[in-house]
N, C-alpha and C positions, 0 to 999 in steps of 0.2 A: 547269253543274256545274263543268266545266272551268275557269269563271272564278272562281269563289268559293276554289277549292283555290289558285289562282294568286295571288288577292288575298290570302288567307289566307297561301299563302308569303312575298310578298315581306312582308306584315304584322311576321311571325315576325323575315323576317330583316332587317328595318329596325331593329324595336326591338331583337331582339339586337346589332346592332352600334351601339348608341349610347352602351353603356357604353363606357369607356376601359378596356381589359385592360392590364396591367402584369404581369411575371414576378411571382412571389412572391421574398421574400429567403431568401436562406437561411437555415435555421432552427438552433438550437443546445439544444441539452438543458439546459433553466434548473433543474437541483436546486439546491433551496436545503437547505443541512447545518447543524445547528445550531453555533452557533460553541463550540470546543472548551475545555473547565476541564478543569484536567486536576490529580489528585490521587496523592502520592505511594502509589508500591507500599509494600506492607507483607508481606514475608516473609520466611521465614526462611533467606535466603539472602545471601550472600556481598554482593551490590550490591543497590543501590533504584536507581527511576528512576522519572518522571510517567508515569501512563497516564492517557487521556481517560478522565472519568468515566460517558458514557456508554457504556463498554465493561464486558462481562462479565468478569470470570477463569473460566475451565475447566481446575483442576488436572491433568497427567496421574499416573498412577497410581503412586508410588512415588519421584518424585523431586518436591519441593517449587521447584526452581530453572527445571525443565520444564514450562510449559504454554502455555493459550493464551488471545489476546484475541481473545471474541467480539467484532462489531459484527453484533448482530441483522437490523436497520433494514439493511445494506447488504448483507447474507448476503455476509460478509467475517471475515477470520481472519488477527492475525499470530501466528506461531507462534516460540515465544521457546523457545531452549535453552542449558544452562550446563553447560562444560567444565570442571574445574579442569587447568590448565598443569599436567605431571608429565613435564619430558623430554619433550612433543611439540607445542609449539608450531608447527615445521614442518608436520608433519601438519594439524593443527588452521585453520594459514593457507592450508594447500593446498585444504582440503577447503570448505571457507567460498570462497574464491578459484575454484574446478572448477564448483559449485551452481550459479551464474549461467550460466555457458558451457551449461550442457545443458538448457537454452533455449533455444539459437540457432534449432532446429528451425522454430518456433515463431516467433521473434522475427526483428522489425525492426532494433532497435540494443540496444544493452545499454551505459549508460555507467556508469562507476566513480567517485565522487566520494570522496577519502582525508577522511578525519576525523581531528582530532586536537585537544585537548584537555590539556593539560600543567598545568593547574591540577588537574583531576579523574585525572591521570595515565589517561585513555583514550585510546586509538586505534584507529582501525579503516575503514571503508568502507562507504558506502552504493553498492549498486546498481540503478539502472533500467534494468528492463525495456520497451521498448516493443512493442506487439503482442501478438499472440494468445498469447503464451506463458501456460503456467498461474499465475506467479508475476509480477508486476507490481515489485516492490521488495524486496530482501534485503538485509542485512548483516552485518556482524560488529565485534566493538569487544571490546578487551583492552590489558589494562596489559601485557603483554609478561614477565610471570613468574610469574603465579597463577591469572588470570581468564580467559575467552573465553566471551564472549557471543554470540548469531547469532538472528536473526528474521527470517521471511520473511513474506510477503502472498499468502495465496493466496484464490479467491471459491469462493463453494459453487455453481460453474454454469461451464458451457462457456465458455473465455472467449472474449470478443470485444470488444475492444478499444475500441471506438467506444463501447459501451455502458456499458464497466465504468470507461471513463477517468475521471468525475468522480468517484466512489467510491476510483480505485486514487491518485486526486490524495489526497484527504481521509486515508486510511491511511497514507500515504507521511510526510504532514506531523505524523500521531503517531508515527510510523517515527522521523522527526530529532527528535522534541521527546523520542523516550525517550533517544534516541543524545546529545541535549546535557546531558541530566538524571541520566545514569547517573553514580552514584557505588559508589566499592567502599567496602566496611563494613570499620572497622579490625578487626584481628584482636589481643585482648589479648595482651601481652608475656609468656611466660613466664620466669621470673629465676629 
């Protein structure tokens, strides 16, 4: 009996070791996103800009220049609001400028990229967030005496970083295609 269990083992462990084992590689999160068209906003506000046309609008209630892009598919949100400049553009750039910081908790790095645009008379910032923080990418963009625009990226779930990255890349990049695309609506002359 002893020898059959004996021959039986080395059996096992012969032909277990005749395969070649090799580490596995590291692996990386292949979503694939559809590639993005993106069609002008239509509202009745001061500026237009491209949103991807896979994304929903979700009005909020009461202001037509405030609302938000759904992306169903990434259970993802950027949330778009409009100021009109009245004597508080300080404010306005402080408060857009502070948003990102109270992340840190949360966050790895936070970089600031200036935008500017002098054909479209825009200006303004984009920010990335890296890390677990709740907001992935914010900005802001204003002509400096009428307008201030501001949109942030937040996900409907705990964030974690590693997971939401190929998601919070894909928003980010309709993030700058609104920020390149924004135009302010002339406002007729009164005479």
């Amino acid at each position: 009996m002893r020898n059959i269990i004996g021959f039986l083992l080395c059996s096992i462990f012969f032909w277990g070791c005749q395969q070649d084992y090799r580490p596995k590689p590291k692996g990386f999160l292949a979503l694939n996103y559809p590639e993005a068209e993106y069609v002008s906003l239509s509202r009745d506000c001061p500026y237009t800009f491209k949103i991807n046309e896979d994304a929903v609008l979700k009005s909020v209630v009461g202001d037509p220049c405030r609302f938000n892009i759904e992306y169903n598919d990434l259970k993802g949100v950027i949330y778009i609001t409009y100021e009109k400049v009245e004597d508080n553009l300080e404010k306005l750039l402080s408060d857009a400028q502070n948003l990102p910081l109270k992340h840190t908790i949360k966050a790895d790095e936070i970089f600031g990229d200036e935008y500017e645009n002098e054909l479209h008379n825009t200006y303004g910032m984009l920010y990335t967030v890296t890390g677990n923080a709740a907001s992935q990418a914010q900005f802001y963009i204003t002509d400096s005496t009428d307008n201030f625009v501001t949109g942030s990226i937040y996900f409907q779930r705990t964030p974690n970083y590693d997971s939401i990255y190929p998601a919070a890349e894909y928003l980010k990049d309709d993030m700058k295609k609104m920020m390149e695309t924004l135009q302010w609506k002339k406002t007729p002359e009164i005479n």
